[in-house]
C-alpha positions as CSV (number, residue, x, y, z in Angstrom):
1,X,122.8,106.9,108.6
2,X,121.0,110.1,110.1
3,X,118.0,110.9,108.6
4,X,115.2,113.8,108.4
5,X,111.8,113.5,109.3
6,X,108.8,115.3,107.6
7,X,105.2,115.2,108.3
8,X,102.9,115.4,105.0
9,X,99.7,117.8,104.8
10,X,97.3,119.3,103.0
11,X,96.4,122.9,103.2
12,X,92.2,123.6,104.4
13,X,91.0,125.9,101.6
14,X,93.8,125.5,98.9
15,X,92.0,125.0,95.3
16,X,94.0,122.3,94.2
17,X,94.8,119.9,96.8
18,X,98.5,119.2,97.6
19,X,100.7,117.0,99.8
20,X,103.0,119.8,101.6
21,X,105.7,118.2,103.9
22,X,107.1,120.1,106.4
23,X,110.3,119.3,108.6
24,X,110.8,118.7,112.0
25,X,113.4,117.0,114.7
26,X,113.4,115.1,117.6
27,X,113.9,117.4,119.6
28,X,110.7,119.4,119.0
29,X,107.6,118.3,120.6
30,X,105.6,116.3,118.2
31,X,101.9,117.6,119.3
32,X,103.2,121.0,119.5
33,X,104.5,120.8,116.2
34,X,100.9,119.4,114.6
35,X,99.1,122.3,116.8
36,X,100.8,124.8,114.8
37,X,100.3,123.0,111.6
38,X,96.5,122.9,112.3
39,X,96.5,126.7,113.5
40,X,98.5,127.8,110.0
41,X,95.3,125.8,108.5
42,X,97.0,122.3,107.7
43,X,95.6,118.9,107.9
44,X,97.9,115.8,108.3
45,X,97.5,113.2,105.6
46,X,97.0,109.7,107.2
47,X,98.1,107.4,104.3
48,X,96.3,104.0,104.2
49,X,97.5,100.3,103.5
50,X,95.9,101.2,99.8
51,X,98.5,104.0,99.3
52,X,101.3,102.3,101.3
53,X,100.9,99.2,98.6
54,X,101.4,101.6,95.8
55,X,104.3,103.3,97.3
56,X,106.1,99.7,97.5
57,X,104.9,99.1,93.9
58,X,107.1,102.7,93.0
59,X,109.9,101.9,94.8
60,X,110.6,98.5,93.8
61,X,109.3,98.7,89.9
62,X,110.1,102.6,89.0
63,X,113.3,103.8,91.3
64,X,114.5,100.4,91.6
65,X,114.9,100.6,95.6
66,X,114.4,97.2,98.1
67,X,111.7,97.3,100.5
68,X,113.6,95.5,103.5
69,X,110.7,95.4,106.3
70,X,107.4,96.2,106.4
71,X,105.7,96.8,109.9
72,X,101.8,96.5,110.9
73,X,99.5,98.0,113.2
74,X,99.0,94.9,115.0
75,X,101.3,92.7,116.5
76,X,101.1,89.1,114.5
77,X,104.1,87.2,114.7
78,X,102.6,84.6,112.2
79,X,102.0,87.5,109.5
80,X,105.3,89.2,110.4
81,X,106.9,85.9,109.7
82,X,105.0,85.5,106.8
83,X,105.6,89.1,104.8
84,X,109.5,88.7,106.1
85,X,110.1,85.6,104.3
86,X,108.2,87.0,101.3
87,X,110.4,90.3,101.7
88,X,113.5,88.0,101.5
89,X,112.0,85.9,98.9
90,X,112.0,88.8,96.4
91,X,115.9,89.6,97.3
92,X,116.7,86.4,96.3
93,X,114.2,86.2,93.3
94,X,112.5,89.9,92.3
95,X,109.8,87.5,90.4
96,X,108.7,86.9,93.8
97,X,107.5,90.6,94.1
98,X,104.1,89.8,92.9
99,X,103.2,87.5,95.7
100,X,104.1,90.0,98.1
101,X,102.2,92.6,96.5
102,X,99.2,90.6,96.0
103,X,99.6,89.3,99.8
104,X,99.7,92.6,100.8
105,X,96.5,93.9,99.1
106,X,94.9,90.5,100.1
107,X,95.3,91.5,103.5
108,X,94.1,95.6,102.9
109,X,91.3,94.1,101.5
110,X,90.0,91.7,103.7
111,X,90.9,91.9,106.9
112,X,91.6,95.1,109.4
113,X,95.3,94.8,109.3
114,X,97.0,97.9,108.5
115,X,100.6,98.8,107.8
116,X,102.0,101.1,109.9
117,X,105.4,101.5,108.3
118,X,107.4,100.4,105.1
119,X,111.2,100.8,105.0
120,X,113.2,101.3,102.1
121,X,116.8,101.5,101.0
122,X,119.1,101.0,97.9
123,X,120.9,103.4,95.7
124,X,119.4,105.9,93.2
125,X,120.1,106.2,89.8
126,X,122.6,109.0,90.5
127,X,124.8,106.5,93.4
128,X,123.4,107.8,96.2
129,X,122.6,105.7,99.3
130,X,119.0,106.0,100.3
131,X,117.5,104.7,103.7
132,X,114.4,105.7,104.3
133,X,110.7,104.5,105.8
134,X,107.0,105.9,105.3
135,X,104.3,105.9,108.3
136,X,100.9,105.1,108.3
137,X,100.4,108.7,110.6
138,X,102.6,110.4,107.1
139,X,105.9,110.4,108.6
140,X,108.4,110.2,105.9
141,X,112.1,109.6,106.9
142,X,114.8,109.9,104.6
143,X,118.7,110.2,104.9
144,X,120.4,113.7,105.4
145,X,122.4,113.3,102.1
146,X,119.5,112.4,99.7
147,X,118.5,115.6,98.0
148,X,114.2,116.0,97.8
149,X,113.7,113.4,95.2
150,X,112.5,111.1,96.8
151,X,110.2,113.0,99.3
152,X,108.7,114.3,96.2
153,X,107.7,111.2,94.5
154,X,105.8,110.3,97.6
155,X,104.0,113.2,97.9
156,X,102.8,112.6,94.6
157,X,101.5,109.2,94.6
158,X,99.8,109.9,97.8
159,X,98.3,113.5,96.3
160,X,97.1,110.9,93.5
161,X,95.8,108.2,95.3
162,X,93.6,110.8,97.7
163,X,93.3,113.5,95.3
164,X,92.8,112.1,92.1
């Protein structure tokens, strides 16, 4: 499934702070790209293990989607291991969510691993098949047919988890 990529901002000297995602391709130059955002006066949202947690929390529990892999900053093939057969846990039993939520924020909390990336997929309400993964450097991926819906709902738990 082809997908778009977006980086998320904020604007420097907006009253109200809010996420802005702008879209770019693979073919454009990455730190060119972010150059320009910073000349037009944006700054790139970083989003934390914190906000990545509450992002799994919306997908799963409010649009009903399966996180299917979640990737970290560090390469730990015991922890990998470890959140994969909690990720396939909750396929085969959703009451199992809990203990990968609570193993995740275990982990934010007390130690320096970071997620770097959550993938997600399913079908929304409306039929359509979604694909899509979040990065730690706020990256957000989604397939071409999925109108902004999605993109949208994470720019607003993110504004709300940094914003207030």
């Amino acid at each position: 499934m082809k997908m778009k990529k977006y980086k998320l901002f904020w604007k420097l000297g907006d009253a109200d702070k809010n996420i802005i995602y702008k879209g770019f391709n693979d073919e454009e130059e990455y730190y060119s790209f972010l150059k320009k955002q910073f000349d037009d006066g944006y700054r790139q949202i970083i989003v934390s293990s914190e906000i990545m947690i509450e992002l799994i929390k919306d997908f799963v529990i409010n649009q009903e989607l399966k996180i299917y892999k979640i990737e970290f900053a560090e390469e730990d093939q015991s922890l990998i291991d470890d959140i994969s057969n909690l990720i396939d846990a909750v396929s085969a039993k959703p009451v199992k969510f809990n203990a990968l939520i609570e193993k995740l924020l275990f982990l934010s909390q007390t130690s320096s691993i970071d997620i770097s990336r959550i993938y997600i997929s399913g079908r929304l309400k409306n039929g359509a098949a979604v694909d899509s993964y979040v990065q730690s450097n706020g990256i957000v991926a989604i397939s071409e047919n999925i109108d902004n819906k999605i993109l949208d709902r994470v720019s607003a738990i993110i504004e709300r988890c940094l914003f207030g």
